[in-house]
N, C-alpha and C positions, 0 to 999 in steps of 0.2 A: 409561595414562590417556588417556582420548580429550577431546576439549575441543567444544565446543559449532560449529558451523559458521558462518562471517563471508560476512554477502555484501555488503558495503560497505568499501573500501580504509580504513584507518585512518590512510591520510596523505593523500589526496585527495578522499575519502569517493565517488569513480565505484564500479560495481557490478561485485563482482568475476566473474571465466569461473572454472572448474575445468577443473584442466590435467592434473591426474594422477589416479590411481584405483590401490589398492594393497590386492592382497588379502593376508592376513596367512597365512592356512594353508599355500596353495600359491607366494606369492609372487610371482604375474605383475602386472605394471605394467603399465599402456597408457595413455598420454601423447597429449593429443589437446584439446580448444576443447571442455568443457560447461559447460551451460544450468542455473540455480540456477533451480527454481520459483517462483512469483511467493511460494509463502506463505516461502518463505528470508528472503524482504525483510522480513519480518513481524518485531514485535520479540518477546521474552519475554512480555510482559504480552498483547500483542496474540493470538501461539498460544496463551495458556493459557487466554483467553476465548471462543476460537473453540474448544478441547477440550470448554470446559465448554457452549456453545452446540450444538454436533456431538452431547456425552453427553444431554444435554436436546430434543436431537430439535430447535432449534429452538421451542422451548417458551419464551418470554421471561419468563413469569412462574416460571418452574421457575430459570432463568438469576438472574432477583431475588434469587429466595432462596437461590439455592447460593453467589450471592457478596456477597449482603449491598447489594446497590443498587439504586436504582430504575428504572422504566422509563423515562425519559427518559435517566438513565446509559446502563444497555444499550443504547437506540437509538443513543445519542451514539457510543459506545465503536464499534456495526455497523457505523454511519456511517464513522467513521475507517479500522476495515480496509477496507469495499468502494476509498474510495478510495486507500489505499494499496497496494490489489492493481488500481490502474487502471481499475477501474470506475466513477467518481465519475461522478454525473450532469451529463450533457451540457447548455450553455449551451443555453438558451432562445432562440429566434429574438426575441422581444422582447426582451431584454438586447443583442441583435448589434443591434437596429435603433434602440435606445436609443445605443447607441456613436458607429454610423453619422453618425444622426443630430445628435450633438454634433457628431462630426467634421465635418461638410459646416456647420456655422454656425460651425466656428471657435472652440468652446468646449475645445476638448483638441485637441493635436499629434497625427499619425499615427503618430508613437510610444508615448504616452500611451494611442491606442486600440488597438495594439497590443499592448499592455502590459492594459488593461482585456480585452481576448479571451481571452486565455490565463489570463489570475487566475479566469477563471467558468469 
């Protein structure tokens, strides 16, 4: 029985490495630091929309009606992987200068705009 592959620690939830590799026919092992693809981080629901996305060519109205939802779902659902596979859209320089700029009057601590940098 094989069981589905984890890449998130279930007691600390950091991201796990692959240590071993084990082939079943011939039996060699080799034990060594591997790299899990960004789409491992992916959950269940997440690859199975991106299959049905990939079978559909990218087709979003095709995407609608294979799984029964609308476009603003789809886009929603796109949205979620891009940034979960780390491509989330990068802060705007007007958002850094909206920060900034509170910061420099005093209106939020430099931890607070610290804190606002990294949430956009």
């Amino acid at each position: 029985m094989t069981y589905p592959i984890i890449s998130t620690c279930p007691v600390c939830s950091k991201t796990l490495k692959i240590t071993k590799l084990h082939c079943t026919h011939c039996h060699t092992t080799i034990e060594n630091e591997f790299e899990l693809s960004k789409l491992a981080s992916l959950n269940k629901e997440q690859l199975y929309f991106i299959e049905i996305f990939l079978k559909s060519r990218g087709n979003i109205k095709e995407v609608e009606k294979e799984l029964g939802i609308s476009y603003p779902t789809v886009r929603g659902k796109l949205n979620d992987i891009v940034a979960a596979l780390g491509y989330a859209e990068k802060k705007s320089e007007t958002d850094e200068s909206k920060v900034i700029s509170m910061l420099e009057k005093g209106e939020i601590t430099p931890e607070e705009a610290l804190k606002m940098l990294k949430e956009e």
